[in-house]
C-alpha positions as CSV (number, residue, x, y, z in Angstrom):
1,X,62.0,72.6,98.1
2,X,58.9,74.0,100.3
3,X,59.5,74.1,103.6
4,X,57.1,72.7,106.6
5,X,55.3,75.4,108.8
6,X,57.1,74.3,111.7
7,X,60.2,75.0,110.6
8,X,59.2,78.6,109.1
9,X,57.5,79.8,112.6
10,X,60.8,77.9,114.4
11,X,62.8,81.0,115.2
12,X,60.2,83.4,116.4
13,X,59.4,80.7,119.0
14,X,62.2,79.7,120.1
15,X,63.2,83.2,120.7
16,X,60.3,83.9,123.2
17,X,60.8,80.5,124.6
18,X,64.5,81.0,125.3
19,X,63.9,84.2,126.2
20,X,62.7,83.4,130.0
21,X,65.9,81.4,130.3
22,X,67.9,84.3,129.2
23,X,66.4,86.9,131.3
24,X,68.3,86.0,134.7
25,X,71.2,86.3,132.8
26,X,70.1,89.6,131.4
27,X,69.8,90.7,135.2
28,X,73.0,90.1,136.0
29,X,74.5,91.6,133.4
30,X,72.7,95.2,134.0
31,X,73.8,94.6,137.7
32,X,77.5,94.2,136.7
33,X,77.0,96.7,134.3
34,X,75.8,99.0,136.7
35,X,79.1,99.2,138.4
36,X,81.7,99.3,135.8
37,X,80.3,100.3,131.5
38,X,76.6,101.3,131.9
39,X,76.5,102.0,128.5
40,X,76.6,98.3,127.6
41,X,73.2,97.5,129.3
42,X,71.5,100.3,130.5
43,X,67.8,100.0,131.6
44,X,66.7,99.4,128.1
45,X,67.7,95.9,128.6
46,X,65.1,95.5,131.3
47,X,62.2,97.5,129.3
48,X,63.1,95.2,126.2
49,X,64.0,98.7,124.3
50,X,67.4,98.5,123.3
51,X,67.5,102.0,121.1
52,X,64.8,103.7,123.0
53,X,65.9,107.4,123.0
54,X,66.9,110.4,125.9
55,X,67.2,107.6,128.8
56,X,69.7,108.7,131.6
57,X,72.9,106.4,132.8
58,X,73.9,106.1,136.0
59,X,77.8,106.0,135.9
60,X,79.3,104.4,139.2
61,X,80.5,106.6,142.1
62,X,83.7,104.9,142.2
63,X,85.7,104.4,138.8
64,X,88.2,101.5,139.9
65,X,85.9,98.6,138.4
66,X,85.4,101.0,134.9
67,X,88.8,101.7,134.7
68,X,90.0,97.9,135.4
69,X,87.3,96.9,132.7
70,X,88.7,98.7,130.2
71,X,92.4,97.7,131.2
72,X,92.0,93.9,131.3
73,X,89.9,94.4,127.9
74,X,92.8,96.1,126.8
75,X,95.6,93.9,127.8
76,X,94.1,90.6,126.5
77,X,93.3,92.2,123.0
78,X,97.1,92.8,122.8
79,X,98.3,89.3,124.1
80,X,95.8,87.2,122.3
81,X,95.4,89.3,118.6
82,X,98.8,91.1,118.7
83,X,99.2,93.9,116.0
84,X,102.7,93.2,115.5
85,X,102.5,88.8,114.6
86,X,100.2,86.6,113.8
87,X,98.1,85.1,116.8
88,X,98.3,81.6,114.4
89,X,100.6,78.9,112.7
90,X,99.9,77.1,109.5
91,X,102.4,74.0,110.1
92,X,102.7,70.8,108.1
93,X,101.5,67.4,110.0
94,X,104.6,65.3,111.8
95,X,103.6,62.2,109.7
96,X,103.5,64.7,106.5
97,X,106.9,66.1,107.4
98,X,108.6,63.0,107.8
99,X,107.7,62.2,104.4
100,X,108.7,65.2,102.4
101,X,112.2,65.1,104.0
102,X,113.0,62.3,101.7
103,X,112.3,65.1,99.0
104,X,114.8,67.8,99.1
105,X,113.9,71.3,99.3
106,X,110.1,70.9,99.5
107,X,109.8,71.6,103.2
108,X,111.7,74.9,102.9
109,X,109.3,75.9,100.1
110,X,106.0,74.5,101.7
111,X,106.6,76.4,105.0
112,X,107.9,79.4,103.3
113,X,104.2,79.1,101.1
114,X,102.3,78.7,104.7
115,X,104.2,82.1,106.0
116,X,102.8,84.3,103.3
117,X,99.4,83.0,103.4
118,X,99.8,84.0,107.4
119,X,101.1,87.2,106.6
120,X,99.1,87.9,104.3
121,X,95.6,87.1,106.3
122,X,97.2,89.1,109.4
123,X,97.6,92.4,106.7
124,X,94.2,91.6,106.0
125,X,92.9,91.2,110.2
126,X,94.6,94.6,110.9
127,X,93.3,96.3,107.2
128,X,89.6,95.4,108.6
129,X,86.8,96.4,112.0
130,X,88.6,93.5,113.9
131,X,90.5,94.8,116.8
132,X,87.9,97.6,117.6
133,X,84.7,94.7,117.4
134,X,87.5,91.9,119.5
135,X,88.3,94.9,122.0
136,X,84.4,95.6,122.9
137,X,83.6,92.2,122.7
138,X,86.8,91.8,125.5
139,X,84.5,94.4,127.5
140,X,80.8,92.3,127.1
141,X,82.7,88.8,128.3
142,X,84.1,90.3,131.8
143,X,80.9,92.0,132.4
144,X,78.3,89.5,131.2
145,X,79.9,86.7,130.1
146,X,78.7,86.1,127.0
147,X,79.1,87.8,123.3
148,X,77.9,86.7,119.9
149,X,80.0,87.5,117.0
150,X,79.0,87.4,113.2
151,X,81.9,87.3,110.0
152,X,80.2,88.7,107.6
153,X,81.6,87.5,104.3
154,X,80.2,90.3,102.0
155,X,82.9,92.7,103.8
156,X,85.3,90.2,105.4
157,X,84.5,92.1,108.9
158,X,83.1,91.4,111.9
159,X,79.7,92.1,113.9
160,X,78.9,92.3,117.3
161,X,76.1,91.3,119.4
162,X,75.4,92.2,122.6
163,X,73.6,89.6,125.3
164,X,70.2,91.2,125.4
165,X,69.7,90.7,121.3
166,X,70.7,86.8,121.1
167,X,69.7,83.4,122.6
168,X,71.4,81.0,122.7
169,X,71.0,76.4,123.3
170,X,73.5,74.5,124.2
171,X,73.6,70.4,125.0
172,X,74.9,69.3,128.1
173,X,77.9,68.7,127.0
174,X,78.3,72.6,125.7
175,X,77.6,71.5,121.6
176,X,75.7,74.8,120.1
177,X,72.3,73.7,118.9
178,X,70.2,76.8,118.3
179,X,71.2,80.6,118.3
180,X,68.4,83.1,117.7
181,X,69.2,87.0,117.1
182,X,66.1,89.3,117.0
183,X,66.7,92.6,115.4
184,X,65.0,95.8,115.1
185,X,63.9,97.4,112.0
186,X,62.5,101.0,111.2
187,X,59.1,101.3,111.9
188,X,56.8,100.5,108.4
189,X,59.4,98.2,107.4
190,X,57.6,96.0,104.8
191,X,58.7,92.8,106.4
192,X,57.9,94.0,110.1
193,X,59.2,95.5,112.8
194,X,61.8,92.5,113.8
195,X,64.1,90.4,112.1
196,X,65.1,86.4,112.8
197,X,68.3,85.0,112.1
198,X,67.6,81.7,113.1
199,X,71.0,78.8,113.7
200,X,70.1,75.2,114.0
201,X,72.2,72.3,113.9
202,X,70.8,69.2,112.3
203,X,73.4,66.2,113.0
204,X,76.8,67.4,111.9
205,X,75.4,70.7,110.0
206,X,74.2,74.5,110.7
207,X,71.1,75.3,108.8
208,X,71.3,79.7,109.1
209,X,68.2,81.6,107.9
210,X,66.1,84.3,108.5
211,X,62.5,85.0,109.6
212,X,60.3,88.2,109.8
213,X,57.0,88.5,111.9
214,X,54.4,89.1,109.2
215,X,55.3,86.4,106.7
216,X,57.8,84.1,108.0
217,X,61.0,82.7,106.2
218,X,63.2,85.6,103.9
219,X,63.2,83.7,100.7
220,X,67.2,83.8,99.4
221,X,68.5,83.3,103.4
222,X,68.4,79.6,103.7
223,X,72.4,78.5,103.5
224,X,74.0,75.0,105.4
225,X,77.0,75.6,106.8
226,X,79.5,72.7,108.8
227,X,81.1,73.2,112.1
228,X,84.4,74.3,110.8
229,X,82.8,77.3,108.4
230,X,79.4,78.4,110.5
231,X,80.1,82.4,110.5
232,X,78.8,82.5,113.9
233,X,80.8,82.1,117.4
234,X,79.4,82.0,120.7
235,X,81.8,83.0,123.3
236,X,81.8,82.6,127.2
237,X,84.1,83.9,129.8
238,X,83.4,81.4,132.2
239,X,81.2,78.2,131.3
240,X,78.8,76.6,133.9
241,X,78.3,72.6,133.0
242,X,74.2,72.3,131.7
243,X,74.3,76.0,131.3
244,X,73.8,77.7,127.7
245,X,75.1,81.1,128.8
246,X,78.6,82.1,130.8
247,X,79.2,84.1,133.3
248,X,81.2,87.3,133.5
249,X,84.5,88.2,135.7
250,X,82.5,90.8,137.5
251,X,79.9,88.9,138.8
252,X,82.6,86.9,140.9
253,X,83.2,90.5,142.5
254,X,79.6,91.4,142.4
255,X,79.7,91.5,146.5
256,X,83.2,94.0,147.0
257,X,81.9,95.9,144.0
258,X,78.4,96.8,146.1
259,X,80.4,97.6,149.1
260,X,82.8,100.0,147.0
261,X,80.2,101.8,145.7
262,X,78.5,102.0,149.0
263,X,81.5,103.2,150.8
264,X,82.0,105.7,148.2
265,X,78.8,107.4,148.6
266,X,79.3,107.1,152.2
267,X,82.4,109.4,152.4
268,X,81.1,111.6,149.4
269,X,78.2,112.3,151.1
270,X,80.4,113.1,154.5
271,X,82.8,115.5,152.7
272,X,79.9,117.6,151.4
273,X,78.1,117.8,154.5
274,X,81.7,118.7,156.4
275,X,82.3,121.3,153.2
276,X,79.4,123.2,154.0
277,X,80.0,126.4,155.7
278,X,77.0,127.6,158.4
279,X,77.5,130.0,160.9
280,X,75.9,130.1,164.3
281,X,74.7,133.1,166.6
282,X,74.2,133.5,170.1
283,X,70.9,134.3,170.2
284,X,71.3,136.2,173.3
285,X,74.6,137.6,172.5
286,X,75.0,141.5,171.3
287,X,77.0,140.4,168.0
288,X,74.0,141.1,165.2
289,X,73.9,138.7,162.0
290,X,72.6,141.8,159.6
291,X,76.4,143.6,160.7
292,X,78.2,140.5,160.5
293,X,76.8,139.7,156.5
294,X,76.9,143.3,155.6
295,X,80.4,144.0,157.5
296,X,83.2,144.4,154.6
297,X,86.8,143.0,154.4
298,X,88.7,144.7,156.6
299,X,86.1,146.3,158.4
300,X,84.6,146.4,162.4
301,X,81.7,145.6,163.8
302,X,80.4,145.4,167.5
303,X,80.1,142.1,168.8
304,X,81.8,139.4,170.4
305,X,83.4,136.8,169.8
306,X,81.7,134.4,172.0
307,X,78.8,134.3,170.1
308,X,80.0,133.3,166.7
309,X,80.9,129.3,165.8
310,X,80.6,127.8,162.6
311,X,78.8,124.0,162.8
312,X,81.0,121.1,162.6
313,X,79.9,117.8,161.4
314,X,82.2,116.1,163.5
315,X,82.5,112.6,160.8
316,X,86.0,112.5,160.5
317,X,87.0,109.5,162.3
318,X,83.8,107.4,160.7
319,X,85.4,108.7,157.4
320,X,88.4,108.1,157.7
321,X,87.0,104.2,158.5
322,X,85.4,104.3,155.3
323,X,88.5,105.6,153.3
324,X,90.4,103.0,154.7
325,X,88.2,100.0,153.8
326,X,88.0,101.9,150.2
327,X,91.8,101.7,149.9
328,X,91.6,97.5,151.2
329,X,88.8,96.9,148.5
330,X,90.8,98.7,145.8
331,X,94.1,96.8,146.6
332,X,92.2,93.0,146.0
333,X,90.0,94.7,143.1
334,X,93.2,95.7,141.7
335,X,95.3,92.6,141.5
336,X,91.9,91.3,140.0
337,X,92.0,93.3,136.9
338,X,95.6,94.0,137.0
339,X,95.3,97.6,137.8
340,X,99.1,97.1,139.4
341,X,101.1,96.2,136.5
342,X,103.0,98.6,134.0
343,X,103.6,95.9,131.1
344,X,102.6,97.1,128.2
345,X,101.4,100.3,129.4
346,X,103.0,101.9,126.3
347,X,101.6,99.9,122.6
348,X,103.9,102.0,120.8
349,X,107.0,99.7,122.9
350,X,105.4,96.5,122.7
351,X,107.6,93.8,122.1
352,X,107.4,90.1,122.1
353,X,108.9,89.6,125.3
354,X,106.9,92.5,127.2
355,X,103.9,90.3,125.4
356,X,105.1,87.1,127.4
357,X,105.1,89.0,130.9
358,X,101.7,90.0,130.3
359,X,100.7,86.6,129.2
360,X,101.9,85.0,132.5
361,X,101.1,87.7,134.7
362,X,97.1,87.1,133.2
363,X,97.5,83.8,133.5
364,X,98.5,83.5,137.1
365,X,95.9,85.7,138.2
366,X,93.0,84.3,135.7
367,X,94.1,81.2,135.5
368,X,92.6,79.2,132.2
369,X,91.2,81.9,130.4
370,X,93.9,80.9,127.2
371,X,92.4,78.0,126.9
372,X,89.1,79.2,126.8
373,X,89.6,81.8,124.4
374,X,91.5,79.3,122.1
375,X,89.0,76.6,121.8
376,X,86.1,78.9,121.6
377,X,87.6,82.3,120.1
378,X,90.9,82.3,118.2
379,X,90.6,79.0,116.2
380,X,87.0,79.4,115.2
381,X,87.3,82.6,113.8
382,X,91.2,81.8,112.3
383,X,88.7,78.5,110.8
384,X,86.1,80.9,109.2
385,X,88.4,83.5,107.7
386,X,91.0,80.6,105.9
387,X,87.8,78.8,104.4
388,X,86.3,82.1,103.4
389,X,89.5,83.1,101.7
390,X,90.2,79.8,100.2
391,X,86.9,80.2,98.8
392,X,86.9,83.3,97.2
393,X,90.6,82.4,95.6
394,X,92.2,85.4,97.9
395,X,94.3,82.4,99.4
396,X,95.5,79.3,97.6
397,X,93.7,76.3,98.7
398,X,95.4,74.7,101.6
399,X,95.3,70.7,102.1
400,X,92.3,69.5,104.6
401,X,95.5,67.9,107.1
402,X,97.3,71.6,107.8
403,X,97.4,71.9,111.0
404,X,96.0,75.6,112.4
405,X,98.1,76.4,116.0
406,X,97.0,79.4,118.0
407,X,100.6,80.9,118.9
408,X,99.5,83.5,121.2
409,X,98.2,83.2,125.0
410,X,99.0,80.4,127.1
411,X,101.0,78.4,124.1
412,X,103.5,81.5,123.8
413,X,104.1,81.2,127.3
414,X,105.5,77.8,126.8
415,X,107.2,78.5,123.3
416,X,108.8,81.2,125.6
417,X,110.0,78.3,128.4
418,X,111.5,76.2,126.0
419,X,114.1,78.9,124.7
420,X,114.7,79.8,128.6
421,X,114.8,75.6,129.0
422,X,117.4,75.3,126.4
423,X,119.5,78.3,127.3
424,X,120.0,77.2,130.8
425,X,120.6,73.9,128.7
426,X,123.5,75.4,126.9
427,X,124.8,77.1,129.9
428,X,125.4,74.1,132.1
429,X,126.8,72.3,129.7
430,X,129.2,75.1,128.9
431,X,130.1,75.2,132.5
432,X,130.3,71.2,133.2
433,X,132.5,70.0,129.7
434,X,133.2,73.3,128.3
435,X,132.7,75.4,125.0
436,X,134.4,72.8,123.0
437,X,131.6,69.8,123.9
438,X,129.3,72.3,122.3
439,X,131.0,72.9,119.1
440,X,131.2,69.5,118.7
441,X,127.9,68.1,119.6
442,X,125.5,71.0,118.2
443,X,124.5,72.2,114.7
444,X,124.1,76.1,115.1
445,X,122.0,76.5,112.2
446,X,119.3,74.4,113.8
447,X,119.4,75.6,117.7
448,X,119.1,79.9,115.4
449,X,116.0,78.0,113.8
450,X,114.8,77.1,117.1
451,X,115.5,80.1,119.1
452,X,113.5,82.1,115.9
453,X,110.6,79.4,115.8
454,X,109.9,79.9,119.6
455,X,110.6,83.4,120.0
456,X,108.1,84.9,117.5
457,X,109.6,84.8,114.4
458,X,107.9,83.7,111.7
459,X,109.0,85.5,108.8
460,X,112.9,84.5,107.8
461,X,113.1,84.6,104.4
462,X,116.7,85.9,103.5
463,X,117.5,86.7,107.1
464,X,119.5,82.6,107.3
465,X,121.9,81.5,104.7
466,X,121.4,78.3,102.8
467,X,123.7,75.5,102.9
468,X,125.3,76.4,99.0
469,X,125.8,79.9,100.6
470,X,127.7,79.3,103.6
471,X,129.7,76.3,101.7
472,X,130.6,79.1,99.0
473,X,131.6,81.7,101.5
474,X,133.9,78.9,103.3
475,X,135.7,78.3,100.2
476,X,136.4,81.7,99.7
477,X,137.3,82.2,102.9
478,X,140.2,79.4,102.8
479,X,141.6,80.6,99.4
480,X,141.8,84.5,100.5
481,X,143.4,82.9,103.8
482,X,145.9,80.6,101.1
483,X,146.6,83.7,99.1
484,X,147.5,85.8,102.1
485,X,149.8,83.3,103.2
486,X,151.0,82.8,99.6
487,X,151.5,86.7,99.8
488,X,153.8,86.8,103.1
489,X,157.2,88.7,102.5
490,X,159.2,85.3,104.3
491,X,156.8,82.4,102.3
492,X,158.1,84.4,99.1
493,X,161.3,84.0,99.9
494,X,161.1,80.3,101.0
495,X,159.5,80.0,97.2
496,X,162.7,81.9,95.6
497,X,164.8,79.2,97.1
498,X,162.8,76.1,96.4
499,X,162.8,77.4,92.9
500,X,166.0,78.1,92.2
501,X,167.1,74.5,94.0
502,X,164.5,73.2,91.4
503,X,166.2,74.9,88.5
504,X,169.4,73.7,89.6
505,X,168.4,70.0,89.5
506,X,166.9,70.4,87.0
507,X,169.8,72.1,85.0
508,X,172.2,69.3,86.4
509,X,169.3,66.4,85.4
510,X,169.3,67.8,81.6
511,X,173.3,68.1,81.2
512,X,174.2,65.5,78.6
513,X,176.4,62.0,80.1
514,X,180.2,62.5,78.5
515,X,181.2,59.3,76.1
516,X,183.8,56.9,77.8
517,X,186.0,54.3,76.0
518,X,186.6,55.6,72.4
């Protein structure tokens, strides 16, 4: 089907017409940049150059905001996608499940089914680019606020796009409408020297295609995608209502960060003036400089000395001032990005409880970013990769009612209060009626499948016993205990007796009766 002019030239406009939106954005984010990663937008972003060649960086004077960037990157790549579980759930729908129970032994199966499909697509998440791309993509939201990522389907990876290559249009209620990503190419490329990928959404579809600056639309790049495939995802730290971009962490510290820096160069600037070593002369003294420079370890000169001081900058106390409102700044800046905490300083010793401290510990100080990252992170791209699977027959094809649970961030937190609910449960209990009441009242197998379900742990095939196993093992268990007590050196002896009383009724019972009256 041909397609109209407008919508071939479509991309390259929008672009430049989004672009003026996108610029103040742009600004901020070299700002922020500035004073923690230069590298991520140096002043190439404000020349429109991205790769342009031998262009100095200005690192920051003080390496607190660098270091915390990198930290809180860090420490919510291993609490939202953690290398040792899944950061999803594949669960059957309650309606569904009630259901099936009528059937025995289907649940088991199903949910046994749904664990290696999870396994299987985690292998396949830590197999591929995803944690390096996720853990610089961590990086670009607390700085600027907003990243664009890309799951390419020909390598089942992911790609990254930084703020200054994208734009992005959103309706006030946050819906994506358009994305834009312009692209470089090598200079006498055939098709140009830039590149369109060009999102639009038309009702409840994505139409993606691509665009070049010398003959518009790349025939063979036209594909419709839905809301629950579209290989794109848009993420913001923080989202402004009526604004199409977010806003980064850093720019809420914008201010202290400034201040830091400026303090910094203050007190650097003192210490080398105070390091400096000049001598000073009388000039109407009789010492003579020339002996002084020439004079040897060791040796003398004539001279007095009287007319020999050394000049003194005399800064301390203004420094010390300075060093002290360094130390105040660096306190609040880190709380901020969590410089303070040791959990999970160590990845070779993280387990799933040191993964629940951090979790809280981010959430108390950043309070609502799980949620954010959820909605508009985790279950998009968990979305993409199932349908992409499914597709290609990697996966079997899962019903359109499973339910897709993000288990990691703020949901593990409360996963990790309902096992600290029900212990303190159990305890009082205990306490109140005593261990007895709880034998009674409480089937163990369910509260272990509980406890495993909450705590992490997904995988349990053959670490529970089925019902035919344990009944088995009871049965044993009370014929060994009948044959020990069949074995006891007394319940033999109580046998001999009862036998031979047995034999002796019996010997009396079969004695003929003797023949009366003949």
């Amino acid at each position: 089907m041909e397609e109209s002019p407008e919508i071939i030239i479509k991309g390259s406009k929008l672009y430049g017409k989004l672009e003026s939106e996108r610029s103040l954005y742009i600004k901020r984010a070299y700002r922020s940049a500035s004073l923690t990663l230069p590298r991520l937008y140096n002043n190439s972003n404000i020349t429109g150059d991205r790769y342009a060649e031998n262009q100095e960086t200005d690192t920051p004077r003080n390496s607190l905001a660098t270091i915390g960037t990198n930290h809180l990157s860090s420490k919510l790549l291993s609490i939202l996608f953690p290398i040792s579980q899944p950061f999803f759930r594949l669960s059957i729908p309650i309606e569904v499940n009630n259901r099936l129970r009528e059937v025995e032994n289907v649940i088991p199966e199903i949910e046994a089914n749904l664990r290696n499909i999870e396994s299987d697509i985690h292998g396949l998440i830590n197999s591929k680019n995803y944690r390096s791309i996720l853990s610089e993509a961590f990086k670009h939201l607390i700085i600027s606020g907003n990243i664009l990522l890309r799951y390419n389907k020909d390598t089942e990876g992911l790609e990254l796009y930084p703020l200054d290559t994208f734009v992005v249009k959103r309706d006030k209620q946050g819906n994506l409408e358009d994305i834009v990503i312009k692209q470089d190419l090598k200079k006498g490329s055939d098709i140009g020297n830039y590149i369109y990928t060009c999102v639009h959404r038309d009702g409840e579809e994505y139409t993606v295609y691509q665009e070049d600056d010398v003959g518009g639309e790349i025939s063979g790049t036209r594909a419709t995608y839905t809301e629950e495939n579209l290989p794109f995802i848009h993420i913001r730290y923080n989202s402004s209502p009526n604004e199409s971009y977010g806003r980064g962490l850093v720019e809420e510290v914008i201010g202290e960060l400034k201040t830091l820096e400026e303090l910094e160069q203050s007190v650097v600037e003192i210490s080398i003036a105070s390091s400096r070593l000049i001598g000073l002369i009388n000039p109407n003294g009789t010492t003579m400089p020339n002996d002084i420079n020439k004079c040897k370890n060791g040796e003398f000169v004539l001279g007095n000395s009287g007319d020999i001081t050394f000049l003194q900058v005399q800064k301390g106390s203004d420094a010390s001032l300075a060093m002290a409102k360094i130390r105040e700044i660096e306190g609040r800046l880190g709380k901020l990005f969590l410089l303070n905490s040791t959990v999970l300083e160590d990845p070779k010793n993280v387990t799933a409880t040191a993964i629940r401290f951090a979790a809280q510990e981010i959430e108390q100080a950043l309070g609502g970013i799980y949620t954010q990252f959820s909605f508009s992170l985790q279950l998009p791209l968990i979305r993409i990769i199932i349908n992409d699977l499914m597709s290609k027959g990697i996966i079997p094809k899962l019903p359109s009612d499973i339910d897709i649970q993000i288990t990691t961030g703020f949901q593990s937190l409360g996963r990790a209060e309902q096992v600290t609910n029900l212990a303190q449960t159990f305890g009082i209990i205990g306490q109140l009626l005593g261990p007895q009441v709880l034998q009674k009242y409480i089937q163990p197998a369910n509260v272990i499948k509980f406890i495993m379900s909450n705590s992490g742990v997904i995988e349990t095939g053959g670490l529970l016993k089925s019902e035919e196993q344990i009944a088995t093992e009871e049965s044993e268990a009370q014929n060994q205990q009948l044959m020990q007590q069949m074995s006891m050196p007394g319940m033999q002896e109580a046998m001999k007796q009862v036998g031979s009383k047995m034999g002796g009724i019996v010997s009396s019972g079969m004695q003929m009766p003797t023949a009366t009256g003949e």
